[in-house]
C-alpha positions as YAML, in Angstrom:
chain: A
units: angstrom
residues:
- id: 1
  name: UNK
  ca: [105.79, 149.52, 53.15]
- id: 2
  name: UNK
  ca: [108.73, 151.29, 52.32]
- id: 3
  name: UNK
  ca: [106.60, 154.39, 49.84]
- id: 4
  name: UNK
  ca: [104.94, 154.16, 54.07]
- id: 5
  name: UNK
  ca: [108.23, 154.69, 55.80]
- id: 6
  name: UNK
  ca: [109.33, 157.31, 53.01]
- id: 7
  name: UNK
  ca: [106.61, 159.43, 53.85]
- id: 8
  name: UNK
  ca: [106.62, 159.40, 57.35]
- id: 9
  name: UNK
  ca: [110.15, 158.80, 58.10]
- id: 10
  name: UNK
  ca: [110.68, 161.54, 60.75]
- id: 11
  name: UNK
  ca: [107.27, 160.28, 62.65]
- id: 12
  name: UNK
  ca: [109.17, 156.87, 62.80]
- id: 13
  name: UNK
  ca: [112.63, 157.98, 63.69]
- id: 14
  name: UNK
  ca: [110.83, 159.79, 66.44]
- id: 15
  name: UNK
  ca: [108.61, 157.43, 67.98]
- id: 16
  name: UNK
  ca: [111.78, 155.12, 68.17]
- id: 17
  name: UNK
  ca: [114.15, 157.26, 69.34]
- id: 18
  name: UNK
  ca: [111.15, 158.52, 71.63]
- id: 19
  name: UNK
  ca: [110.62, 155.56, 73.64]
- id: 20
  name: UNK
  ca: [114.28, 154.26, 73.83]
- id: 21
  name: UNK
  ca: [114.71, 157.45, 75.32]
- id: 22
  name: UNK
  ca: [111.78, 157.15, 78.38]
- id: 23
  name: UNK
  ca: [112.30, 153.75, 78.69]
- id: 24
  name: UNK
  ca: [116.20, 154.24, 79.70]
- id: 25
  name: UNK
  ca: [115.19, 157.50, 81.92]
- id: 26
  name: UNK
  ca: [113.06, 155.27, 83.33]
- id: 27
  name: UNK
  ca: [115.70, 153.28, 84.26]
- id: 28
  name: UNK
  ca: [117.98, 156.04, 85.35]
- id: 29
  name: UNK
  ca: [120.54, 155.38, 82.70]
- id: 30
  name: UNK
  ca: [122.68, 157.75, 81.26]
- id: 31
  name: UNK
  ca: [122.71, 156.17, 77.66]
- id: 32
  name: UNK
  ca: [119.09, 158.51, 77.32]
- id: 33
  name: UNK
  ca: [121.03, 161.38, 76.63]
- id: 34
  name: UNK
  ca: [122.74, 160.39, 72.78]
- id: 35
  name: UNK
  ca: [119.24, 159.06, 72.28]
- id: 36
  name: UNK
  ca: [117.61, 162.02, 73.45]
- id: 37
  name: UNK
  ca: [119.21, 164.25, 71.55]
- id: 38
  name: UNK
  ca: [119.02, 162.78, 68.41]
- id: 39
  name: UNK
  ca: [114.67, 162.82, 69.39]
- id: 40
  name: UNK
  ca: [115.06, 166.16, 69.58]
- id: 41
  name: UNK
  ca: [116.27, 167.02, 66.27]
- id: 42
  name: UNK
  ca: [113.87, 164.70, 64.32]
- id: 43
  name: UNK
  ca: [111.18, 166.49, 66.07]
- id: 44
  name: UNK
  ca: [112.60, 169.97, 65.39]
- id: 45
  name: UNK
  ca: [111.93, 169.34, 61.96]
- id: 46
  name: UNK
  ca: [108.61, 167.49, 62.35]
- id: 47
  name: UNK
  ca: [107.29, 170.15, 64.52]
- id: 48
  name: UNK
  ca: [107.86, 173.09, 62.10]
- id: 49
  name: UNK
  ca: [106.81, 171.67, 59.51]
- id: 50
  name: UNK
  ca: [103.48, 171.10, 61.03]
- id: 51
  name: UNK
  ca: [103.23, 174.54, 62.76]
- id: 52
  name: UNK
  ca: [103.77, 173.45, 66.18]
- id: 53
  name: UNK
  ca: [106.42, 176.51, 66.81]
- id: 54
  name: UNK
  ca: [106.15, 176.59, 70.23]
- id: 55
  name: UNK
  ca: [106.84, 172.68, 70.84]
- id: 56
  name: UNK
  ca: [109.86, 173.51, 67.98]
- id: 57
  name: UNK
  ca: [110.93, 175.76, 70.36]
- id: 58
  name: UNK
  ca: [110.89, 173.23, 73.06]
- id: 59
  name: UNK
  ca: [113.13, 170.96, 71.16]
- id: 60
  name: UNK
  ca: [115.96, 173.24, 70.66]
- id: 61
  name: UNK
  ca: [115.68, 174.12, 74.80]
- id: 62
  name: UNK
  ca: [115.52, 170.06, 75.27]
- id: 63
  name: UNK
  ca: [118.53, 169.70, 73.37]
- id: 64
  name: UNK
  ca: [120.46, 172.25, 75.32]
- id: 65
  name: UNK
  ca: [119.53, 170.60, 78.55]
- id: 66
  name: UNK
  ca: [120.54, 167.86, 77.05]
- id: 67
  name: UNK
  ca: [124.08, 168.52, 76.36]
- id: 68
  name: UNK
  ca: [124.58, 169.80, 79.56]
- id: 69
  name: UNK
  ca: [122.57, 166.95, 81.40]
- id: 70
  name: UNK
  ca: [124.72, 164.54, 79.72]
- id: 71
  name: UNK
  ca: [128.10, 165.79, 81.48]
- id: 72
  name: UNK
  ca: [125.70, 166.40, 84.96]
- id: 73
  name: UNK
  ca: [124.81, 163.06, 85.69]
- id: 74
  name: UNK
  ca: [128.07, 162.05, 84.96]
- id: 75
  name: UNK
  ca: [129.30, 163.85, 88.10]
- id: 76
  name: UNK
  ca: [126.55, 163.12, 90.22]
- id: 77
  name: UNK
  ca: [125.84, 159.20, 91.46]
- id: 78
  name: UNK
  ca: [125.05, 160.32, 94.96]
- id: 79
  name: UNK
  ca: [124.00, 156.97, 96.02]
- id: 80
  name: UNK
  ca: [124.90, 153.20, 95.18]
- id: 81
  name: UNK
  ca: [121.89, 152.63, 93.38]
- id: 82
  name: UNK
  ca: [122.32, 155.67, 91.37]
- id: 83
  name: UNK
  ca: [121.07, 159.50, 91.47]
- id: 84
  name: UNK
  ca: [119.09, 160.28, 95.01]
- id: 85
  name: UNK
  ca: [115.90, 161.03, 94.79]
- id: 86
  name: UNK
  ca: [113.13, 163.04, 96.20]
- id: 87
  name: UNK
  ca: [109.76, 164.14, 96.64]
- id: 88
  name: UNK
  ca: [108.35, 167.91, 95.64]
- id: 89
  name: UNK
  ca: [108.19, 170.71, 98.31]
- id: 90
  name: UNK
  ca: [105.15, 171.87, 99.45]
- id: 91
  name: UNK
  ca: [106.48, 175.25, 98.98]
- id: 92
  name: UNK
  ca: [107.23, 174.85, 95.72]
- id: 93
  name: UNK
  ca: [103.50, 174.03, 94.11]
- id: 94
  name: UNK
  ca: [102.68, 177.44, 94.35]
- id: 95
  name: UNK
  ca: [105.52, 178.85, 92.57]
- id: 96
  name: UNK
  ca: [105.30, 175.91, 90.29]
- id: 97
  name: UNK
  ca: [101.71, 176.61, 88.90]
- id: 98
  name: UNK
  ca: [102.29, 180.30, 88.83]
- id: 99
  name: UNK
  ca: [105.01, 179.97, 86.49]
- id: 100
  name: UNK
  ca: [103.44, 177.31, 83.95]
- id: 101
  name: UNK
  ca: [100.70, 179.85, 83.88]
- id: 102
  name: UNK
  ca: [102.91, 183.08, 83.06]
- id: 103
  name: UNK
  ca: [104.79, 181.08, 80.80]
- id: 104
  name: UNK
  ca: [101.70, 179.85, 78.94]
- id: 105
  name: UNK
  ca: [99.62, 183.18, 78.61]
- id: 106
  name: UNK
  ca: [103.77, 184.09, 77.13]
- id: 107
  name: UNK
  ca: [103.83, 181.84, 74.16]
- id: 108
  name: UNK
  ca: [100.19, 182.10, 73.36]
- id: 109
  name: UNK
  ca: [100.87, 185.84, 72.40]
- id: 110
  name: UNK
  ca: [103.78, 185.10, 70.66]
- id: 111
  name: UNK
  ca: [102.29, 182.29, 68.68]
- id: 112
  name: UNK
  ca: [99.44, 184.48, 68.27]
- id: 113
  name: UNK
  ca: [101.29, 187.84, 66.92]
- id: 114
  name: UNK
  ca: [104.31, 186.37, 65.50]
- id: 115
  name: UNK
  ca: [103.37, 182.76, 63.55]
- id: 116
  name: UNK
  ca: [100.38, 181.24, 61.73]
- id: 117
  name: UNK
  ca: [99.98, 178.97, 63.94]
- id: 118
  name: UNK
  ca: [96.25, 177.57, 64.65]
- id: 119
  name: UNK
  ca: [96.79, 175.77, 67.71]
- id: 120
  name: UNK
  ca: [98.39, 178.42, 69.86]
- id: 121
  name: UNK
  ca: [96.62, 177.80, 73.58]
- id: 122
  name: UNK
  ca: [97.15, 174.07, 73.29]
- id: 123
  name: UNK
  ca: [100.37, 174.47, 72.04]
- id: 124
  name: UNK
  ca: [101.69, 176.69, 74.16]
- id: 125
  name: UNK
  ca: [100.13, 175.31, 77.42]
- id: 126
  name: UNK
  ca: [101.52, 172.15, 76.69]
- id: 127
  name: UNK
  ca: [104.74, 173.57, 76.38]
- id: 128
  name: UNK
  ca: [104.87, 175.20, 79.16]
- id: 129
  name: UNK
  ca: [103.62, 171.99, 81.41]
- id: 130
  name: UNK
  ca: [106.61, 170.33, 79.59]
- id: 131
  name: UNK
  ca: [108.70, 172.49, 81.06]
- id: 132
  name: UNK
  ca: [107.57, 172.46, 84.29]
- id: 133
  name: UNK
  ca: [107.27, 168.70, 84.32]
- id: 134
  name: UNK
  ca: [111.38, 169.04, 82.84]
- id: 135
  name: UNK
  ca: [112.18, 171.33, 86.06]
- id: 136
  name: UNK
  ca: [111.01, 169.15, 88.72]
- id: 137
  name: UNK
  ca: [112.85, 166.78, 86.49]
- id: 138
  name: UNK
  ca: [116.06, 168.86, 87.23]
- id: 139
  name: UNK
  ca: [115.55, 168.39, 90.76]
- id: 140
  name: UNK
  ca: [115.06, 164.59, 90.81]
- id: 141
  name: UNK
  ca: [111.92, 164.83, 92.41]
- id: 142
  name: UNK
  ca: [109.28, 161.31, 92.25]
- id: 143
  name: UNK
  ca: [106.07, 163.62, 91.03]
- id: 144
  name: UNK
  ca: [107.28, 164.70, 88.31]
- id: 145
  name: UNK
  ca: [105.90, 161.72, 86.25]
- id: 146
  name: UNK
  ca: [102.44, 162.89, 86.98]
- id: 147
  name: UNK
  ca: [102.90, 165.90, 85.43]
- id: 148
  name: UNK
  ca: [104.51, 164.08, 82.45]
- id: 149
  name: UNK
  ca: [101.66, 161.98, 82.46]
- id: 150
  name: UNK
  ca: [99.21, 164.97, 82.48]
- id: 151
  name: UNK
  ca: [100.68, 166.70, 79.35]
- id: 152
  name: UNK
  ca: [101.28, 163.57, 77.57]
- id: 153
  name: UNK
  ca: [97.52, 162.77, 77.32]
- id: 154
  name: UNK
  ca: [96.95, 166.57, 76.51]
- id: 155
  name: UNK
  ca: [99.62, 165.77, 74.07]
- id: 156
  name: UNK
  ca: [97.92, 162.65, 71.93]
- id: 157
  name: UNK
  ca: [94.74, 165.15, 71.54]
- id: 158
  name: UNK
  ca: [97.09, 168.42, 70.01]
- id: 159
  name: UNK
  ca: [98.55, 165.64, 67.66]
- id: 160
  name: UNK
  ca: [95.61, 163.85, 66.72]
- id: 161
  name: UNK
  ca: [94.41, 167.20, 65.66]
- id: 162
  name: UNK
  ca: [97.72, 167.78, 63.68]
- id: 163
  name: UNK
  ca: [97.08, 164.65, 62.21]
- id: 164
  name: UNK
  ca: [100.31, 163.26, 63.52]
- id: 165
  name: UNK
  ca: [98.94, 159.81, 63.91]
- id: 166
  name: UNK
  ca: [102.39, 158.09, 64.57]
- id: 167
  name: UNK
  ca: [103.46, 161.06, 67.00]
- id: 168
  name: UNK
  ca: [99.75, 160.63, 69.04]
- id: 169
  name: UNK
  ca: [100.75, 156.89, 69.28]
- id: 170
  name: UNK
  ca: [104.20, 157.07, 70.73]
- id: 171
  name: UNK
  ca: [102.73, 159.85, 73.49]
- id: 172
  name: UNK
  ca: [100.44, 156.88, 74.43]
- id: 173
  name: UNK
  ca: [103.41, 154.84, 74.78]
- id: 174
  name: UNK
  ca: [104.71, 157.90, 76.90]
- id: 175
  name: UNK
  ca: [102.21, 157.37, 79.54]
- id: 176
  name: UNK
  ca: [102.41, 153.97, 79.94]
- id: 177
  name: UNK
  ca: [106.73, 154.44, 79.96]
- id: 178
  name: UNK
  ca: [105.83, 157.06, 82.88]
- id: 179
  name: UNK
  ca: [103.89, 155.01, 85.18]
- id: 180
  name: UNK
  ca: [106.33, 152.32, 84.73]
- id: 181
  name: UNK
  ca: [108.92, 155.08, 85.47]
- id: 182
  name: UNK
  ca: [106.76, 156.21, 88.38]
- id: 183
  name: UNK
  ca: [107.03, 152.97, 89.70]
- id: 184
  name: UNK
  ca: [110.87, 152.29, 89.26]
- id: 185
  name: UNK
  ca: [111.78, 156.01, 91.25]
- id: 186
  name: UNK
  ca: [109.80, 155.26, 94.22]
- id: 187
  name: UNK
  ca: [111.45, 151.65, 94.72]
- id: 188
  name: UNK
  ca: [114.66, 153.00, 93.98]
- id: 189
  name: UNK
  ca: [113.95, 155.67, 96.23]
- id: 190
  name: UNK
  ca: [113.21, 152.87, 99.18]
- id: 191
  name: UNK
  ca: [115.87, 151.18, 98.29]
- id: 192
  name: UNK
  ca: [117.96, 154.35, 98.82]
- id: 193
  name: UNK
  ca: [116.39, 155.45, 101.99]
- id: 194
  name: UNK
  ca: [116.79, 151.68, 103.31]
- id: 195
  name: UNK
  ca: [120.40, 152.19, 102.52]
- id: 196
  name: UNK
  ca: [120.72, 154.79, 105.07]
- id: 197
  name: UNK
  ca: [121.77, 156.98, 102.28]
- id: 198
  name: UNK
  ca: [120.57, 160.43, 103.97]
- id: 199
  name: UNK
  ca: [118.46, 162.58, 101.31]
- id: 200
  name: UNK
  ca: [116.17, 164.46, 102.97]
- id: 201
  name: UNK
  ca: [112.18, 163.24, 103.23]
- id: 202
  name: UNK
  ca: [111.16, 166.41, 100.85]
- id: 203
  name: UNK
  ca: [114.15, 167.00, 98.19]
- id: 204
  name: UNK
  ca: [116.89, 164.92, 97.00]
- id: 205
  name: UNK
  ca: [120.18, 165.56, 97.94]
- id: 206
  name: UNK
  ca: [123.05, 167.15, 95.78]
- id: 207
  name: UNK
  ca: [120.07, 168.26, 93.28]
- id: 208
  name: UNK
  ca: [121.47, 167.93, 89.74]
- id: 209
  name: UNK
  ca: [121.13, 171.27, 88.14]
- id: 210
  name: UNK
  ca: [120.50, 170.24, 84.48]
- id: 211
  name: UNK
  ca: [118.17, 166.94, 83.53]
- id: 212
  name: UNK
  ca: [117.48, 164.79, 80.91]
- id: 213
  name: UNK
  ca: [115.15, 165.15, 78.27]
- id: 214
  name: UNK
  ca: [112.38, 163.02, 78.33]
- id: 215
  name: UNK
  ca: [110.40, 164.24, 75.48]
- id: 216
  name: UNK
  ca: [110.42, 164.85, 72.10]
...
């Protein structure tokens, strides 16, 4: 067991760190952030050494976000029972999908030109979903766990493939963390709206501008 854990150390701290992470954004808790963090950097080094540059790339971006996210939410408790919340724009699909696909067709060439990577269009277009799924994040809006759920299934395949049995197994976790999550925002949500506490049928109010991470 512990020649196991030796070998596959980083896959463990990750998958820990991982979940505690979800399961407290879940919960709209602040304590992800520490937590979150610390995901990211075991999965920096995971991630490179398994060629996954573009998801590497995502960590350091995650980390960043999750600095700032950390003092954001801090500020922002815009209701009693926590951060408001809303639901995604119909004006904002369009612009949503355009620029998961510009930013995919991006990192495919530079995986392509620039690293030895063999996994560039699944790497890069899950990437890019990631960061989609982490904007609507940003902006506290209900859907955005679809879209988590989406990339996390896309996700389990891309490590699977990597051989990054551990990593394929916490991303399963992932998805069942999400719906649960799902579930939690919309009867917050109600809960907020029953409160009478004003945000707006299409957008939450006071948006945050930086989120947490949710994924390593």
């Amino acid at each position: 067991m512990l020649t196991w854990l030796a070998a596959n150390w980083t896959e463990v701290l990750g998958f820990v760190t991982g979940a505690a992470c979800v399961l407290l954004a879940a919960r709209r808790h602040i304590a992800n952030f520490p937590i979150g963090i610390a995901n990211n950097l075991v999965f920096i080094w995971l991630f490179v050494g398994a060629a996954l540059y573009a998801d590497a790339g995502l960590q350091v971006v995650y980390l960043a976000l999750g600095v700032a996210g950390w003092i954001d939410w801090a500020r922002h408790r815009d209701t009693a029972d926590g951060l408001a919340l809303g639901s995604t724009p119909r004006r904002a699909i369009v612009p949503l999908a355009l620029a998961t696909i510009a930013m995919a067709a991006a990192l495919v060439w530079i995986l392509t030109a620039f690293t030895n990577s063999t996994t560039q269009i699944a790497d890069a277009t899950t990437t890019a979903v990631s960061l989609t799924a982490q904007y609507m994040l940003n902006r506290r809006w209900i859907e955005n766990w679809f879209v988590w759920i989406a990339v996390d299934v896309a996700y389990v395949g891309l490590y699977l493939v990597k051989g990054l049995w551990i990593t394929g197994g916490l991303y399963l976790l992932f998805i069942a963390m999400c719906a649960a999550g799902y579930r939690g925002w919309v009867h917050a949500r109600r809960r907020q709206q029953g409160a009478g506490s004003g945000t707006p049928p299409t957008e939450a109010a006071h948006p945050a501008t930086v989120p947490t991470s949710l994924r390593g």
